[in-house]
VOGU-3710 file (C-alpha; in Angstrom, 3 decimals, decimal comma):
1> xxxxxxxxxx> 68,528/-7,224/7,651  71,389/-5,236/5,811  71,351/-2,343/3,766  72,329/-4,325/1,111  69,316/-6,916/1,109  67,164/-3,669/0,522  69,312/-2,235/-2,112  70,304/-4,147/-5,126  73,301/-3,073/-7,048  72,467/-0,574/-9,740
11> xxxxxxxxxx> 74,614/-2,125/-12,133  72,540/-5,125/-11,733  69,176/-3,886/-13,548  68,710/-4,101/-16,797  68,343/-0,888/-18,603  64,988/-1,299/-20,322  63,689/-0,852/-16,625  63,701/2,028/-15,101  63,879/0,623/-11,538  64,085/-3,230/-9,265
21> xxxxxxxxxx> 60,636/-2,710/-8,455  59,259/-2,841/-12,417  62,235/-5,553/-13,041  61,254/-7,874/-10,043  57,611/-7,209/-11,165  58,074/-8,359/-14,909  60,334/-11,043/-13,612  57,745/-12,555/-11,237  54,523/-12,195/-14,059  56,281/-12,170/-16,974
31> xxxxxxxxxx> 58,973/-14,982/-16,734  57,130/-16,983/-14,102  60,236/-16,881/-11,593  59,691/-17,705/-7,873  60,669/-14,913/-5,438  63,490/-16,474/-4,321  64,882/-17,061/-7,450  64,556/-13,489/-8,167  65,540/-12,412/-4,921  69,035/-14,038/-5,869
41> xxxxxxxxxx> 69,144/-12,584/-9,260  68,561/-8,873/-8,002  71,065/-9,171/-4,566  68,170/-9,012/-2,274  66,206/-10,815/0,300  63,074/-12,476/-0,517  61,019/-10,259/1,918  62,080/-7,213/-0,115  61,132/-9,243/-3,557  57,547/-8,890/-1,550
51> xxxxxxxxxx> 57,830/-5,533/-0,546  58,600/-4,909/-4,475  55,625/-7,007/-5,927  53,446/-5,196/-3,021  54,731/-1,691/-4,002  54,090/-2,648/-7,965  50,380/-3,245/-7,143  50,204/0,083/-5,330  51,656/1,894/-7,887  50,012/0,716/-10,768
61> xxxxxxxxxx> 53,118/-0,867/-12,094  50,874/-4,434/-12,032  46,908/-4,199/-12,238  45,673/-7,664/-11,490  42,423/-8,234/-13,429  39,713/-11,264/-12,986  38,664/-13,543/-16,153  35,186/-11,014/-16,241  33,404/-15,155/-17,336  35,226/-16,110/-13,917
71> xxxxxxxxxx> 33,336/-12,618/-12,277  30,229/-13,271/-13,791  29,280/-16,699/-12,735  30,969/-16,054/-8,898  28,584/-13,003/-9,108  25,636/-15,105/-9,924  26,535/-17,735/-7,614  26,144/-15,331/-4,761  22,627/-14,111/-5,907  21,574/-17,670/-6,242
81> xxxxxxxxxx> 22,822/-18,526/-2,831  21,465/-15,460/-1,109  17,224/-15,459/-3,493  17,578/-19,573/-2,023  19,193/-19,317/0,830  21,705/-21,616/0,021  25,410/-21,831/2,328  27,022/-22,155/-1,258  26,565/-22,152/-4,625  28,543/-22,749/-7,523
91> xxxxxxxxxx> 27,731/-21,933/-11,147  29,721/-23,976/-13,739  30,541/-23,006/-17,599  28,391/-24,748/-20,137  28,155/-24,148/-23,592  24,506/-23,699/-25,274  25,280/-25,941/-27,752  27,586/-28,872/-24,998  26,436/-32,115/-25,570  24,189/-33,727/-22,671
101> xxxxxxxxxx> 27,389/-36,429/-21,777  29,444/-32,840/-21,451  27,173/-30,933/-19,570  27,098/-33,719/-17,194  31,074/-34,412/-17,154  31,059/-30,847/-16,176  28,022/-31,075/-13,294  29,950/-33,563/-12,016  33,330/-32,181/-11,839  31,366/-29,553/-9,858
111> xxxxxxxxxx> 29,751/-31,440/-7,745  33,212/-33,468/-6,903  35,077/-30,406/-6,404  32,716/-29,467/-4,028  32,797/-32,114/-1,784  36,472/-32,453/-1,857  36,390/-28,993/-0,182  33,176/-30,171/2,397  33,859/-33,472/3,462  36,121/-33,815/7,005
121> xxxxxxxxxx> 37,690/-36,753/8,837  35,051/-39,077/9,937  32,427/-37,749/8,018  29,472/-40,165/7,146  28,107/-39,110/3,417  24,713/-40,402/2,365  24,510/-40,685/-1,852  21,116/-40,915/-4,036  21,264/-42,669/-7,212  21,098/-41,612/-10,841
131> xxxxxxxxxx> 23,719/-40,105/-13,981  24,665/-37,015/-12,147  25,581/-38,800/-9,159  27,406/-41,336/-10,765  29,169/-38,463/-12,608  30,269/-37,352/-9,145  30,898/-40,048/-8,272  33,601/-41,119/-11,137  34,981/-37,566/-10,875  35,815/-37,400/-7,112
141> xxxxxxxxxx> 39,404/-37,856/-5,859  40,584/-36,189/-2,597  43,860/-35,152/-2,711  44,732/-36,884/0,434  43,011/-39,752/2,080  40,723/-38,958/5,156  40,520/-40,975/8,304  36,879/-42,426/8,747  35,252/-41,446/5,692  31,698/-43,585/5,031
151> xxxxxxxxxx> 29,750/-43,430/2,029  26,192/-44,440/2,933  23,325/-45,139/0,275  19,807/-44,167/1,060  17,777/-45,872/-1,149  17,361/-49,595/-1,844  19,028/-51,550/-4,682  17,651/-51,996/-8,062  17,980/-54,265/-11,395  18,584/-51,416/-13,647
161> xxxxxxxxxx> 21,939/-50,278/-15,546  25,330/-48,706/-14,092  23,855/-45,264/-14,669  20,587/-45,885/-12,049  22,791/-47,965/-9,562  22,712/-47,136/-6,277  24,734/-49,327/-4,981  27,163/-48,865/-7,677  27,406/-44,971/-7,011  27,588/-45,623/-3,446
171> xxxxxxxxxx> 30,390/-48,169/-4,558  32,486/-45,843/-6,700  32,053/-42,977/-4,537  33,910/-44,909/-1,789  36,884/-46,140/-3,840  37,118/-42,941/-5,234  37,726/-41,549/-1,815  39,246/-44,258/-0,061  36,058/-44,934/2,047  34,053/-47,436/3,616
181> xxxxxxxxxx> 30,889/-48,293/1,652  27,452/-48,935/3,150  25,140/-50,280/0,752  21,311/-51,214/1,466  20,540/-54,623/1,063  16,937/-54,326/0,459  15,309/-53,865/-3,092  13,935/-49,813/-3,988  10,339/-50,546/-4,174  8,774/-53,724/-3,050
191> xxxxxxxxxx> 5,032/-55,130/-4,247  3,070/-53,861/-1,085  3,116/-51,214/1,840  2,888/-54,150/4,259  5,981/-56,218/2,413  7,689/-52,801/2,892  6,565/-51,793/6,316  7,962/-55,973/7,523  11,841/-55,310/5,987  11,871/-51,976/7,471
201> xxxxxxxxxx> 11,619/-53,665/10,769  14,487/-56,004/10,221  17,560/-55,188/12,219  20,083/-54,535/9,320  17,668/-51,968/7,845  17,043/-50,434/11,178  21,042/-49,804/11,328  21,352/-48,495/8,185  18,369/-45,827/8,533  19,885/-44,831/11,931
211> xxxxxxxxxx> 23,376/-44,790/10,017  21,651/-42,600/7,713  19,605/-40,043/10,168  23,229/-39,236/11,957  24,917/-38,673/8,407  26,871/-34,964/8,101  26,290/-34,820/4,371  24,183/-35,911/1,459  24,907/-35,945/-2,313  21,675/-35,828/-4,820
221> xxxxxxxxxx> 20,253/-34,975/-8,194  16,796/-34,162/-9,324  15,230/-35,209/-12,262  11,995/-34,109/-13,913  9,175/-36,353/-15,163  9,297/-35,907/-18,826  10,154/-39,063/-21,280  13,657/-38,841/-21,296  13,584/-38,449/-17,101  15,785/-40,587/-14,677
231> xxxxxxxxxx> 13,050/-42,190/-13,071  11,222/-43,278/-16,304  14,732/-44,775/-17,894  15,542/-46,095/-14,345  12,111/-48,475/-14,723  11,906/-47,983/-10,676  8,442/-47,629/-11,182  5,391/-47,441/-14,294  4,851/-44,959/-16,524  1,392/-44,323/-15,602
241> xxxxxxxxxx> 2,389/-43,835/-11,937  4,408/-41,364/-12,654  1,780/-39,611/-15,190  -0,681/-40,006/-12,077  1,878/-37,686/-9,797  1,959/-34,777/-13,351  -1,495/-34,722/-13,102  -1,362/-33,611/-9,290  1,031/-31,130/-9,842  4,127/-32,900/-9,614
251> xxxxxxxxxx> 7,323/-31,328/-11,386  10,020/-32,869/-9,374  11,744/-36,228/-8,172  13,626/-36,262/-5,213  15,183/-39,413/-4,826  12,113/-41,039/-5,424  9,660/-38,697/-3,865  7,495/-36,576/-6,089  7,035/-32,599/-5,590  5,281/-30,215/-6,311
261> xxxxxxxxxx> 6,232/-26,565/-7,596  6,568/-25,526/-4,041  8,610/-28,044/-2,967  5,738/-29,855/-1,362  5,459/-33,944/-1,580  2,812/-35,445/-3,154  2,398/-38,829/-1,238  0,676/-41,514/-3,110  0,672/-45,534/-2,898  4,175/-46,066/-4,571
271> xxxxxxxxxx> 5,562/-43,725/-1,765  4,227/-46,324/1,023  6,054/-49,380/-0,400  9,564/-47,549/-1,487  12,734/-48,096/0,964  14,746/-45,116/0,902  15,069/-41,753/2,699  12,184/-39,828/3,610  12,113/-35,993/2,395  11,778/-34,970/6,221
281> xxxxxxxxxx> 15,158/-36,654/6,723  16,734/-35,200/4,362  16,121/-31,784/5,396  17,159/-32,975/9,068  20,921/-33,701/7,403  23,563/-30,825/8,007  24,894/-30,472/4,934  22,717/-31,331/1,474  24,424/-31,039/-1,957  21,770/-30,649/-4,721
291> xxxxxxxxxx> 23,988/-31,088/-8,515  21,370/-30,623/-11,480  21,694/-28,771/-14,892  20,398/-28,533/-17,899  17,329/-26,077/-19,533  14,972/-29,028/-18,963  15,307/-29,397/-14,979  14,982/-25,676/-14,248  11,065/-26,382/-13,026  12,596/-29,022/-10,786
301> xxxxxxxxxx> 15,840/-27,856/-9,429  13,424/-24,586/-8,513  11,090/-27,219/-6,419  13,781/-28,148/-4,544  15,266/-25,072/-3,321  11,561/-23,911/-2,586  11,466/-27,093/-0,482  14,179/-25,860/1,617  16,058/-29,599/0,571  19,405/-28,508/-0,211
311> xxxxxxxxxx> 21,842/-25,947/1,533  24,273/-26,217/-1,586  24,087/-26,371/-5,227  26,463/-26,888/-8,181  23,889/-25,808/-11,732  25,128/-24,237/-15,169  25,265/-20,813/-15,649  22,020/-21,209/-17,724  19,579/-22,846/-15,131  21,341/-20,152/-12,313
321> xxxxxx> 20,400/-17,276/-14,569  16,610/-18,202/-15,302  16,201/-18,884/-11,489  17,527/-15,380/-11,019  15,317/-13,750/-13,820  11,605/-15,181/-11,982
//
């Protein structure tokens, strides 16, 4: 290097400035210009443009200040991470007064976002069922394809609509991310334990639960059981069942499973004849991505991560700050 790539020519700053280090500062923040565009402009290298931009910060020429809504929620998001022990959290920007469809565009941007950052080549990725993770699942799109990718689901197949589709959200996931999709051919709940306990021995069913045990990542909601709930819209099962499951405590649905506030399962006869993941193999599963908002699911997302089920979760800024105030 020369002494004239660390000295520009005097004659070459303007005179509103009183030196090249506040001119290749205001021409970087100000006018947007790359460093080696400025670098040209002022007659030096780009390594001294760096030295400059370096030297403005120091100075106090530039203070660099964080959106304090940006601080906030990465602030809570490490509480809620550490009170949970969670690997990660992330705490999304909702409006009060956001419709339920925009809350849950927004979960599931979140949720997507997430995963784009998680998921590795080869990686097999087990899916639940239900709005939010279709949401995810129409928001996804790696920014590169990935060799080996598998999208998995873990519960059977049922005659409900595109937003309680299994298969379907097992089915978008994979186009969305240019991977292979595994779907269960065997219906969610069948008529009997024994009816249940006979297709879990067939071979193809066998494959797909050992598929599912070796998985490196799982993607779920949780839903409540009040009216408007997933699992009462999703018809999977009657609405006195699920009133049976309140009245011993239940507050939470796991992809299918019922728990308590604790996080503990309450196991009664609709458990024995559903075909889907059990709740001790989901917490056997690397990495488990629990996306819920909303006011109303803050009794059951707090199940959950009492449970010990998830090691990361995407929430609203409102459901992260009432876990933080109990």
């Amino acid at each position: 290097m020369t002494s004239d790539d660390l000295t520009p020519s005097t004659h070459a700053i303007p005179a509103e400035f009183d030196d090249a280090i506040v001119w290749a500062a205001w021409l970087y923040y100000e006018n947007q210009l790359t460093q080696n565009e400025i670098a040209a402009m002022i007659g030096v290298s780009r390594a001294t443009i760096v030295n400059y931009l370096q030297e403005a910060r120091q100075k106090g020429v530039v203070r660099i200040l964080m959106n304090p809504e940006i601080v906030t929620r990465t602030n809570i998001a490490r509480k809620l991470a550490a009170k949970f022990s969670l690997a990660e959290a992330l705490v999304i920007p909702t409006e009060k007064s956001a419709t339920p469809d925009a809350r849950l565009k927004a979960l599931g941007a979140g949720g997507a976002r997430l995963i784009e950052r998680m998921v590795s080549p080869g990686d097999t990725i087990c899916v639940s069922w239900g709005r939010t993770v279709l949401a995810i699942a129409d928001a996804i799109a790696l920014p590169r394809p990935l060799e080996g990718l598998s999208v998995v689901q873990v519960t059977g197949s049922s005659s409900g609509t595109r937003e309680f589709s299994a298969e379907l959200c097992a089915s978008i996931m994979a186009r969305n991310m240019g991977a292979a999709s595994v779907n269960m051919m065997a219906p969610t709940v069948l008529s009997t334990p024994e009816l249940r306990d006979a297709l879990m021995g067939e071979p193809v069913l066998k494959r797909q639960f050992e598929r599912i045990g070796k998985a490196d990542m799982i993607v779920f909601g949780v839903g409540g059981l009040a009216a408007e709930s997933t699992m009462r819209l999703a018809d999977v099962t009657s609405d006195e069942e699920i009133d049976a499951y309140a009245q011993e405590g239940a507050v939470a649905v796991l992809i299918c499973r019922f728990l308590d506030q604790h996080g503990k399962q309450i196991v009664r006869d609709f458990d024995k004849r559903v075909i889907g993941i059990e709740l001790d193999g989901l917490r056997s599963l690397p990495r488990r991505l629990c996306v819920a908002g909303g006011a109303q699911k803050v009794d059951a997302i707090r199940a959950v991560l009492a449970g010990g089920y998830a090691t990361h979760l995407v929430t609203d800024i409102e459901v992260a700050e009432q876990l933080l105030a109990e």
